[in-house]
N, C-alpha and C positions, 0 to 999 in steps of 0.2 A: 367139240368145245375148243380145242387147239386151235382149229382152222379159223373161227371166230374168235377167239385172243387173239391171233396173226394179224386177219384183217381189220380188225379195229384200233390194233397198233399202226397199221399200216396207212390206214384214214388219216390219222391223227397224223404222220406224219408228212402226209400228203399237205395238210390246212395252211394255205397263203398266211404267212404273216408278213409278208414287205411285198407290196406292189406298186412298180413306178411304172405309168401306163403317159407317154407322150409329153415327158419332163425336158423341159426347154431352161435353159440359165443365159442371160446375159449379166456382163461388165459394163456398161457402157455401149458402145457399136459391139464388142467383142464376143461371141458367143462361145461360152466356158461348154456347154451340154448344148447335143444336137439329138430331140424326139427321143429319148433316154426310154426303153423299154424294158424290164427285171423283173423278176415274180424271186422273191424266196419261202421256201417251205419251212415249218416248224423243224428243227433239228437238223436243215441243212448246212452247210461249210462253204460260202461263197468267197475266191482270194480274185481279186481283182490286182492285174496286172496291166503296164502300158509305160510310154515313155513320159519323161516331166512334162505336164502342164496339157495331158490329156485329157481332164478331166477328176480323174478317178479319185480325189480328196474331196474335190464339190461336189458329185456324185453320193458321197459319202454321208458328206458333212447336212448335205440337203434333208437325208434322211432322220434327225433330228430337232432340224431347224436351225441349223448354223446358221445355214445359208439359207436365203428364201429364194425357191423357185420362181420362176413367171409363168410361165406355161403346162398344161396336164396336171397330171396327179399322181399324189405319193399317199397310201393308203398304208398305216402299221397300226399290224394288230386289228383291223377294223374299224380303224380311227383316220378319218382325213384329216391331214397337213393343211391347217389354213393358219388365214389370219387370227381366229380363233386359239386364247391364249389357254383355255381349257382344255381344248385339245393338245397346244403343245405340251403344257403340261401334265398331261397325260404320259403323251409318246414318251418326254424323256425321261420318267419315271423307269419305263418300262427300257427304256433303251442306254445299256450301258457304251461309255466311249473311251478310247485310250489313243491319245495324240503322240506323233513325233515326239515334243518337247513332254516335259513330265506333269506340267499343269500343278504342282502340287505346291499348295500354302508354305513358305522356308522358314514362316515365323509359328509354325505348330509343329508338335512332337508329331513323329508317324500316327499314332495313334488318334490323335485328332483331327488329320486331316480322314482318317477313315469313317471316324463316328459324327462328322458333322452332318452331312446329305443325308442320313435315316434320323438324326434326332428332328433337324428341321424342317423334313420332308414327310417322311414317314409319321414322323411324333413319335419314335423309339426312345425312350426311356434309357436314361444313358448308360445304365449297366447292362441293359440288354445289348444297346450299340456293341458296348466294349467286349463285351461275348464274342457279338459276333465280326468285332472288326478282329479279335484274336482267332476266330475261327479260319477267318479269308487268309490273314498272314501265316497262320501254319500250312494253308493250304498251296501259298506261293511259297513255303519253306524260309519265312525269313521271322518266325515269330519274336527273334531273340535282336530286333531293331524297334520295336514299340512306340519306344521312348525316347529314340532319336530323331535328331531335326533330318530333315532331306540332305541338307549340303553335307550331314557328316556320311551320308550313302554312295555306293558306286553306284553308276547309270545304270547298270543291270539291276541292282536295288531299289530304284530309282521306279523304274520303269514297271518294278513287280510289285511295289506298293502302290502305284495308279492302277493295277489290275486289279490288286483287293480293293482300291478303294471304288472301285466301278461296280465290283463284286456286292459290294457291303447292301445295295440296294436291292441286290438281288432283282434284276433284271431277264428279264425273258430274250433281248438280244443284247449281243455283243459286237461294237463296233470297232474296227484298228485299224487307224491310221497313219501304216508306216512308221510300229510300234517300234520297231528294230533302226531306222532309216540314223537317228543320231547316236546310237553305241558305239562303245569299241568292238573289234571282232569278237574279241574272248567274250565280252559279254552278251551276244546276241542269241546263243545256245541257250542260254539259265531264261531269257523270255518267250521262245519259242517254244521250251519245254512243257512251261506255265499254258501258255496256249494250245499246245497238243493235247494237254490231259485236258482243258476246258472242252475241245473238242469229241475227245472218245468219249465225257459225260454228256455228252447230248444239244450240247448249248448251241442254239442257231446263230451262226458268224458271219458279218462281213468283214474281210481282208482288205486291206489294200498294202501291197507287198512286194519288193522282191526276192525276195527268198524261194527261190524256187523247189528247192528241197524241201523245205515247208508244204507250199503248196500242193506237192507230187503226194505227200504222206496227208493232210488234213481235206485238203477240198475233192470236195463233190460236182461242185464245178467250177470251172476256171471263164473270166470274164478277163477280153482280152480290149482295151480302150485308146484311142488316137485320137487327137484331134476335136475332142467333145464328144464323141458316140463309140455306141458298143459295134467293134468290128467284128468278133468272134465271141460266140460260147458253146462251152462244149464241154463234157467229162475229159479229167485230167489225160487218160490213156488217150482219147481223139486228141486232143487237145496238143499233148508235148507231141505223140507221134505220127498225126496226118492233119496238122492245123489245114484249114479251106482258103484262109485268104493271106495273100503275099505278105500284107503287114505283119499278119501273126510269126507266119515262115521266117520273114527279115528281124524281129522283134529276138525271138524265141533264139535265132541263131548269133545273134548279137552278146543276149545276156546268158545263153547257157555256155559261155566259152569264156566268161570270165572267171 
């Protein structure tokens, strides 16, 4: 009975929920994504790494529909990325996102930029919302900000009330990008903390990150990006200690020596 509990946890965590199979992007003449190839599994930890303006934000971002792809396909959850606004509708239900900048309303209390996206999404009932947008903020440890505006927050505050409030819809993924990239030092610890423990609970992740120290502890695997395409992927141990190709080697040895 064990060994079928095992394997059936094991299924489950095998089940594609992100697949980007021949994803093209253009700007213009410019091409942002070149044949973009990605499978992620249920409860995996994906940190996507690479230099500016390789990609890896559009890449990202495509996954919900920021951005519209042109070419191939992007398949979450079992749901195709079209022009289809049911579909997207769908996806970003299911897909939570946490940007650079804090994204968050300056003229609502903490607490109501949490409970808006389940009251008018969901149809949560607003004391339910307020449960559970206090549920999210104890869970990012900052329950006792509720009632304050964003600007009266540090950026590290900042940054972990857009995690609960990404949280509050209770999402199947989770998206960051370059949740850390505008902090101060000090505060970049108290968000990655938040995200490690997101992590050990099971939550399927895409990263987009320098934090390499992050990366070495959270991901399962590390997607390395240049130029519009994936140059390398690999588990973290192959990855930091016998990367395949030169970019990764020159990349890897650049940013782990600052």
């Amino acid at each position: 009975m064990e060994n079928l509990k095992s394997s059936a946890s094991s299924q489950k965590h095998e089940r594609l929920v992100i697949e980007l199979t021949g994803v093209n992007k253009w700007y213009g003449d410019f091409q942002a994504l070149v044949d973009i190839n990605m499978s992620v599994r249920r409860s995996e930890r994906v940190v996507v790494c690479g230099p500016s303006g390789s990609g890896k934000s559009t890449m990202i971002r495509c996954i919900n529909r920021l951005e519209v792809h042109q070419r191939g396909r992007i398949v979450v959850d079992g749901i195709e990325l079209t022009d289809n606004l049911k579909n997207i509708e769908a996806i970003r239900s299911e897909v939570g996102m946490v940007f650079q900048s804090f994204n968050l309303f300056p003229h609502m209390p903490v607490i109501d930029n949490l409970t808006l996206a389940p009251m008018l999404v969901r149809k949560m009932p607003k004391k339910d919302a307020e449960e559970l947008a206090m549920q999210y903020l104890e869970r990012v440890q900052i329950p006792e900000q509720a009632f304050k505006y964003p600007g009266q927050l540090s950026g590290g505050q900042q940054q972990r009330v857009a995690i609960a409030r990404s949280l509050c819809m209770q999402p199947k993924i989770m998206l960051f990008d370059e949740p850390t990239s505008a902090l101060d030092p000090e505060m970049i610890k108290e968000v990655l903390d938040v995200m490690i423990e997101l992590a050990e609970d099971g939550m399927t992740m895409i990263v987009v990150t320098h934090e390499m120290g992050f990366a070495k502890t959270v991901a399962d695997t590390m997607v390395f990006m240049d130029a519009g395409e994936i140059v390398e992927s690999a588990d973290p141990s192959k990855f930091f200690t016998a990367p395949d190709n030169p970019r990764t080697k020159l990349f890897l040895s650049q940013i782990l020596t600052h």
